[in-house]
C-alpha positions as CSV (number, residue, x, y, z in Angstrom):
1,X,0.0,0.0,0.0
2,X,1.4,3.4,-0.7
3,X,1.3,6.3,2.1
4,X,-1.7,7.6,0.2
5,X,-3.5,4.9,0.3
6,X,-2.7,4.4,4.0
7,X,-3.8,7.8,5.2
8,X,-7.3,7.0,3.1
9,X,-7.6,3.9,5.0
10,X,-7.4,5.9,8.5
11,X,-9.5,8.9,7.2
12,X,-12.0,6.5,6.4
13,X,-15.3,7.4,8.5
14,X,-13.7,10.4,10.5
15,X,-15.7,13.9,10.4
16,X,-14.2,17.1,11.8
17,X,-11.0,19.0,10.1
18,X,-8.9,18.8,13.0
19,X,-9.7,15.2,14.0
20,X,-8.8,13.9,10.4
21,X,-5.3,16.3,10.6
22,X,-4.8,15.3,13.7
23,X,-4.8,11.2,12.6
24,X,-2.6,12.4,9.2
25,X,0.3,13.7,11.4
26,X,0.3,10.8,13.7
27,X,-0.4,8.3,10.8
28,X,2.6,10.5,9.0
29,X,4.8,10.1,11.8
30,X,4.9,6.1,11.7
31,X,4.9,6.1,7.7
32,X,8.3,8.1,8.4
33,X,7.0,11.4,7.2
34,X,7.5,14.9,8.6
35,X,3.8,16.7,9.6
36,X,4.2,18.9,6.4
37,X,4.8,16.5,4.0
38,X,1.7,14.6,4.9
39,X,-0.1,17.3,5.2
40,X,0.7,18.2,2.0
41,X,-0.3,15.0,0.6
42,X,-3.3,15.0,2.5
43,X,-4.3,18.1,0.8
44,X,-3.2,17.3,-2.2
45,X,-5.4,13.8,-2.2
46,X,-8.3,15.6,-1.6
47,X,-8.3,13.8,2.1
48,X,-8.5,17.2,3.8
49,X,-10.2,20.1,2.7
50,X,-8.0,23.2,1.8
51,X,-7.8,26.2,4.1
52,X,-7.9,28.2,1.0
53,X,-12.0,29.1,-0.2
54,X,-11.8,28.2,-3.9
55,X,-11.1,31.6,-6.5
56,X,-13.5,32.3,-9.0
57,X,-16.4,34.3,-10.3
């Protein structure tokens, strides 16, 4: 299984922003990763929602 896949496993049936970040950086931790980089690929999974609203019209 890839870290991606991993994290999406754990993620799986959690609600609440800071619950689910909370589990990446712990789950990131024993999948040797720093907090940012799974945080980033969290993000960039689509497994947490962006702090950023999207741009547009």
């Amino acid at each position: 299984m890839s870290d991606n896949d991993i994290l999406r496993e754990v993620l799986a049936g959690e609600y609440g922003s800071e619950r689910r970040r909370r589990l990446v950086v712990e789950w990131g931790e024993l999948l040797g990763l720093k907090a940012s980089e799974a945080l980033r690929l969290a993000h960039a999974s689509g497994l947490l929602p962006s702090a950023n609203p999207p741009r547009g019209a």
